[in-house]
N, C-alpha and C positions, 0 to 999 in steps of 0.2 A: 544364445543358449537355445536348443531342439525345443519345439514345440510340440514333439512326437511323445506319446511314452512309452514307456519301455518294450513294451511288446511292439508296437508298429517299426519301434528304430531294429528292432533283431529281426521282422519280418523285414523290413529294408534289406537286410544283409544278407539275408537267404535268399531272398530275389537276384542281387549282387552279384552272386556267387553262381549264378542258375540253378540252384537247387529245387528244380520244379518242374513239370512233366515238358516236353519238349515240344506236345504242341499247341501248347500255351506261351503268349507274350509275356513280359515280365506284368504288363499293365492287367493283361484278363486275368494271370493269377492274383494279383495284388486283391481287384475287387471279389474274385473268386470268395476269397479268405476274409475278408472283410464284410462282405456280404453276408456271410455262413455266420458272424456272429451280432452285425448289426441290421437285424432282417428288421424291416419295417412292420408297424403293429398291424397296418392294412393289408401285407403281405401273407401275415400267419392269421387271420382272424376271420376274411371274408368268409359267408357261408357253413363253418363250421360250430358242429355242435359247442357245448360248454365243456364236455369233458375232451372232446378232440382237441379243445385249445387249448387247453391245460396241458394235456400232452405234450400236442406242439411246441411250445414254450419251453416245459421242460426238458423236451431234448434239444432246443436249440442250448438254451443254457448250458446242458453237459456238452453240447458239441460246442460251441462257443469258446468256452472253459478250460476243452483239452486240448483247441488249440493252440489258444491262450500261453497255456501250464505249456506245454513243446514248446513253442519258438521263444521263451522268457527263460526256458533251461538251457538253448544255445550259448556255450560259450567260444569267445577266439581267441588264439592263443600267435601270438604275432612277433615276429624280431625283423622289425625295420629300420635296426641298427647293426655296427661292426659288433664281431663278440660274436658268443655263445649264450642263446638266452633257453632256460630250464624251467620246466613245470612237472608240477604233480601230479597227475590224473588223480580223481577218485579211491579207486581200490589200490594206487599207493605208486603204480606206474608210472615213470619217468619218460619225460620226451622231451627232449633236447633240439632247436632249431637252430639252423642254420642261419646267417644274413640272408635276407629278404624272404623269409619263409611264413607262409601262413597254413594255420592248421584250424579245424573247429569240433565240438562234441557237444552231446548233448548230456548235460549233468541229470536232467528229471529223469532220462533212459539208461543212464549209463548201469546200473545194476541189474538191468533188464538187457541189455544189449551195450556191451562193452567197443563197440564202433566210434571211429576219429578219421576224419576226411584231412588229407593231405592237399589241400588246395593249390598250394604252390610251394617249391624251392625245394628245403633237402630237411632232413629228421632222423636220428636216431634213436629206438625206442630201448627201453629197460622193461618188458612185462613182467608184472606179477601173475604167478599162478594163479588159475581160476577158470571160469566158463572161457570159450571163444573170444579174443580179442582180433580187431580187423580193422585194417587200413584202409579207408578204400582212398583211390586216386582216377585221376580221369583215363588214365593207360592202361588200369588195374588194380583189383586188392588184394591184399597181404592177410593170411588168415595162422593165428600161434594161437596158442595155450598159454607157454610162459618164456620167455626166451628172450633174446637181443639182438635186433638188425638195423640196418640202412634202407631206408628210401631216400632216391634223388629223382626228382621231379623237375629237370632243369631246360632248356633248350629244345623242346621236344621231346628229348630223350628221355627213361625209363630207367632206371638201376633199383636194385633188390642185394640187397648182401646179407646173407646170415652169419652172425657170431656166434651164436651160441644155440642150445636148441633145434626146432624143425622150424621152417615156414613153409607156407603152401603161398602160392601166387597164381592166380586167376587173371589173363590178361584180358583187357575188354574187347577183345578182337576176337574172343571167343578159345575152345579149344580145353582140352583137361586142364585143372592144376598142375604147377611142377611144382615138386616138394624140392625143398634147399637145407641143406644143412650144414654143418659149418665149415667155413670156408668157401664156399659154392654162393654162386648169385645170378640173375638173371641182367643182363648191359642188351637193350634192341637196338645201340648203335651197330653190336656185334653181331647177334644174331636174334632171331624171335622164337628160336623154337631150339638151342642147348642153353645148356647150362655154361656158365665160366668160373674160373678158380681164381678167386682170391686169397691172399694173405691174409689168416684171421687175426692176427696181431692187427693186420692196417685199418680194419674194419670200426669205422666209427673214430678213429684217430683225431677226426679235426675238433672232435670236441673239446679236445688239450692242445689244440694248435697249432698237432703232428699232419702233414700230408705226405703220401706215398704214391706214387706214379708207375706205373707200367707199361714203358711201350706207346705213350697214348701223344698223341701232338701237340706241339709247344701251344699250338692257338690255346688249346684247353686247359695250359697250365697256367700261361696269361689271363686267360678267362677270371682262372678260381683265384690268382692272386687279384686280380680287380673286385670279384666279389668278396673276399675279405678285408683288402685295406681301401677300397674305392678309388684306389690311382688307375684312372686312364690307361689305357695302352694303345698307343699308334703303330700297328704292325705293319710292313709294305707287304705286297702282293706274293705269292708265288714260295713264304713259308710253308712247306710242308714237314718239314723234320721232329721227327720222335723223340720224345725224352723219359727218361730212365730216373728214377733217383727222391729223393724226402727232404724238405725242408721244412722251420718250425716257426710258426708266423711271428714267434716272440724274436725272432734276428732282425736285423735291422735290415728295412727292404732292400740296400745296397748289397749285404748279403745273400740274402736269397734269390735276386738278380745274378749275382754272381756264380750261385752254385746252379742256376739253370740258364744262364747264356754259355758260359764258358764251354761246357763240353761240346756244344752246338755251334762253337764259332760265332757267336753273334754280339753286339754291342750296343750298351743303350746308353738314353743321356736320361733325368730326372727333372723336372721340374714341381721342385717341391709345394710351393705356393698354388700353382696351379694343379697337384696332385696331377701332374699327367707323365708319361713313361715313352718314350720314342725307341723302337729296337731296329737295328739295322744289322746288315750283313758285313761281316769282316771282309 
């Protein structure tokens, strides 16, 4: 069991996560913050009158205190399993992740600044109407009012889909927001500066364990079926071919093997035990 408590284990994780200026190590922020609230009495006392130490004191206490009260109100919100894992936010918002996705906020702010960092993997949000709500991610953030979209955080790459409503997106490379609305989304595999058109029906789909594909490379579909059932795939060299087409993860993986080798000429074995997938060329 931690011998930390609870505020040094969630300053652990903010550190983690490098939530800290950047030219700071993880170690000089840790004492930074540590320091700031267990300032030694010979540190605050030397030389100073009686009412300056008083003072002293008392604002280390409030400084102490809020930052205390901040990193005790980070919460994380995590699915490090198969499945669709759901949470509430605060003001009533829904955010839906992905397998292997991690998200965090901070509950003491959130009424004050309605912000949720996208740490890793993929999210689709439900907002409730109200002040500014905002994504941020290490690519970019996502700024709505009240609406419904996609972020994917996956491979490097960058995706934004709006379903419903307006989003603004600010990429961290700099440059104006582009506002999205529905249908329309930002892919930087595709490009970093238009827009692209999605189907808003397809948008946020895998939450029910619909996927939709366009045009995009089998590597990629292999991918998203690995990250949702965790079966391996052993692809040989030199696949580049496109695929078209929707499968629904509740089929039986032979199935949805089937409806995405078949048009592509290709052919796999299964090894179920080992959860691994071999695809070959006809």
């Amino acid at each position: 069991m931690s011998s930390k408590s609870p505020f040094e284990e969630k300053l652990d994780y903010c550190l983690h996560e490098s939530r800290i200026p950047a030219r700071l190590s993880k170690e000089e922020a840790r004492f930074q913050v540590m320091n700031r609230i267990n300032v030694s009495e010979s540190g605050r006392n030397v030389g100073l009158p009686t009412f300056l130490k008083v003072a002293a004191a008392v604002l280390v206490l409030v400084g102490g205190g809020f930052v205390a009260w901040y990193f005790l109100g980070i919460e994380v919100l995590e699915n490090n399993n198969s499945g669709i894992a759901e949470y509430k936010l605060p003001d009533g918002s829904i955010v839906k992740l992905n397998q292997n996705s991690v998200a965090s906020y901070n509950s003491s702010m959130w009424f004050l600044n309605r912000e949720i960092d996208l740490n890793r993997g993929e999210a689709f949000f439900e907002v409730e109407k109200g002040e500014k709500f905002t994504v941020e991610t290490l690519k970019g953030d996502i700024t709505v009012l009240g609406t419904s979209f996609n972020v994917s955080l996956r491979n490097e790459n960058f995706q934004v889909a709006c379903k419903s409503g307006k989003v603004a997106v600010k990429l961290a490379t700099g440059g104006e927001p582009m506002l999205l609305t529905p249908g329309t989304g930002i892919d930087l595999a595709v490009s970093k500066t238009k827009l692209v058109e999605i189907q808003t029906a397809s948008i946020g789909q895998w939450t029910i364990g619909e996927f939709t594909f366009e045009n995009v490379l089998v590597t990629e579909v292999f991918e998203t079926i690995h990250t949702q059932t965790e079966y391996a795939f052993e692809i040989p060299e030199g696949i580049d071919l496109k695929y078209s087409g929707q499968f629904n993860l509740n089929q039986p993986i032979e199935e949805i093997l089937d409806i995405v080798c078949i048009p592509l000429n290709l052919t796999y074995s299964i090894d179920h035990p080992a959860k691994k997938i071999s695809i070959t060329k006809i």
